[in-house]
C-alpha positions in Angstrom: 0.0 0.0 0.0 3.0 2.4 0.7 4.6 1.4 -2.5 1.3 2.5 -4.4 1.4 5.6 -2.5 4.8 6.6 -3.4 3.9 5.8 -6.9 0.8 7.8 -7.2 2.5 11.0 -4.8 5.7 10.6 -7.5 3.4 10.5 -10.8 1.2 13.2 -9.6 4.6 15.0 -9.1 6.0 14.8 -12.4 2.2 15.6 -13.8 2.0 18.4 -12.1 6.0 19.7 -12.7 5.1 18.9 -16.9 2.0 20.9 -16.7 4.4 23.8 -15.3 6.0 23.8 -18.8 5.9 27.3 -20.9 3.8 25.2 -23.5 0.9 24.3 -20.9 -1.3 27.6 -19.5 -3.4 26.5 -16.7 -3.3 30.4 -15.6 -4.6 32.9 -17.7 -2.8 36.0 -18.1 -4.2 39.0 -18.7 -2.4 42.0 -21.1 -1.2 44.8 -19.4 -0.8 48.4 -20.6 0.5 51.0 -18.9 1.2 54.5 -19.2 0.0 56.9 -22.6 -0.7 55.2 -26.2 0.9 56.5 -28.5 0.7 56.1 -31.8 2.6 57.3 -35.1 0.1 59.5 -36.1 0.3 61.3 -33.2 3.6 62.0 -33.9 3.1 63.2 -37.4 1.2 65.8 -36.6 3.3 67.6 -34.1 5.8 70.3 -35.7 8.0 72.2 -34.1 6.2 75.9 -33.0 3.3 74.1 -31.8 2.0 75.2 -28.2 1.8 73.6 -25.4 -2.2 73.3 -25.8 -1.8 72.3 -29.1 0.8 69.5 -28.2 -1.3 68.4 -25.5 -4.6 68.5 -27.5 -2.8 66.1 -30.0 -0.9 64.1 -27.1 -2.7 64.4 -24.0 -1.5 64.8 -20.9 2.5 63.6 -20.4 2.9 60.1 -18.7 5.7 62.0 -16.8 6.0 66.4 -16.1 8.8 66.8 -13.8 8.7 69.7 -11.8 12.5 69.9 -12.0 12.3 69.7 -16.0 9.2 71.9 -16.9 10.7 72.2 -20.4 10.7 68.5 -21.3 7.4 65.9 -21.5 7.9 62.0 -21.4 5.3 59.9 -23.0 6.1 56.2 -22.0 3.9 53.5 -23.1 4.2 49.7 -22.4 2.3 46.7 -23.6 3.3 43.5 -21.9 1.1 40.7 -23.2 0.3 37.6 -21.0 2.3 35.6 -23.6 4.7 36.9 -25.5 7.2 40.0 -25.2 6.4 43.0 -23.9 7.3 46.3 -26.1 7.4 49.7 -25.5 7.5 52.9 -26.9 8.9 56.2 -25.5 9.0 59.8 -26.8 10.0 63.2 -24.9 9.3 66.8 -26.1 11.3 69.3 -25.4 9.7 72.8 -25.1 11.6 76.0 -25.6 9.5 79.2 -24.3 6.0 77.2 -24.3 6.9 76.0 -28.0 7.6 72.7 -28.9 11.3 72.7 -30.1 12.1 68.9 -30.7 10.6 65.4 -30.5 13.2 62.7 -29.3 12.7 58.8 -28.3 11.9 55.1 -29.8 9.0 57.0 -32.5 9.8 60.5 -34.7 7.9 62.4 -36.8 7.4 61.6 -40.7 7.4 63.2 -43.8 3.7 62.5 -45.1 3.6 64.7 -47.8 6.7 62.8 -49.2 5.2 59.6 -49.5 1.6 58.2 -50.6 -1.4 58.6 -48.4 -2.3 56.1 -46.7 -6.0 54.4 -48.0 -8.6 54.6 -45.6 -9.6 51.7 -44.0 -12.9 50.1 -44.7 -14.6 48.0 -42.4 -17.4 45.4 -44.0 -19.7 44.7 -40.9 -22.3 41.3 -41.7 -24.8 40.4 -39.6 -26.6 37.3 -39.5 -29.9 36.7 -40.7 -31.9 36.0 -37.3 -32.5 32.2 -36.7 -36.2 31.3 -36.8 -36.5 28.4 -34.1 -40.1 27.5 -33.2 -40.8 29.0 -29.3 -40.8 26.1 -26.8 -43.3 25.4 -24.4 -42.3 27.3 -21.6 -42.4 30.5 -23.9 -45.8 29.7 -25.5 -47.2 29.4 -22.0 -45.3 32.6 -21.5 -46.9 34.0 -24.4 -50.5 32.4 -23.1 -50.0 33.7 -19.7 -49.0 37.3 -20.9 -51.9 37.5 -23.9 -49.7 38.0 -26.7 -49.0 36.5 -29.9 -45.0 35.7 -30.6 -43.2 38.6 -32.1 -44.8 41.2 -29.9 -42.9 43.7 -27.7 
């Protein structure tokens, strides 16, 4: 009886130490984002002479204004999936009397003029034809109880 004990305490151990494996998700992970999104259009429209207000109308507020650095805004964004690797973006704007002077980090302003626009994107949206099923007893009783004919609201 020991001996089956051992056996079943040592197979549930290796089970349990293969389930572990990076291949097996028995806990699900959820994504997390922190900080601003930001996204290369954002970036392309800031220019350099923009206001604050106009930055921050584009941008919203910075992730990051230190009271130290009132010149300078960090926008920090992270994505860290529940699988997979995490990425990041970063971008700091530099302000020179209230005026945005450069853009600086991991994402930079683009040329759109130089290249083609970009198509817009469609999006098709189908919905089903609604299923006819006959009603069931319960709702035809419903439907008896209530005095009114299927279909009614």
């Amino acid at each position: 009886m020991k001996k089956l004990l051992i056996i079943i305490a040592c197979i549930a151990s290796l089970w349990l130490t293969g389930c572990s494996n990076s291949r097996f998700h028995l806990v699900h992970k959820i994504d997390i984002q922190q900080g601003n999104v930001v996204t290369q259009e954002e970036i392309n429209q800031l220019e350099p002479g923009m206001t604050r207000r106009q930055v921050q109308y584009i941008m919203g507020s910075p992730m990051i204004a230190d009271v130290f650095h009132q010149d300078r805004w960090d926008y920090l964004y992270l994505m860290q999936p529940g699988y997979g690797k995490p990425s990041s973006e970063r971008v700091t704007l530099y302000f020179e009397a209230d005026t945005l002077k450069r853009v600086e980090g991991s994402m930079h302003p683009q040329d759109v003029s130089a290249e083609e626009p970009t198509p817009s994107h469609q999006v098709t949206v189908v919905v089903p034809p609604q299923e006819r099923v006959p009603p069931g007893i319960l709702t035809r009783l419903w439907y008896w109880i209530t005095f009114r004919k299927p279909g009614e609201v």
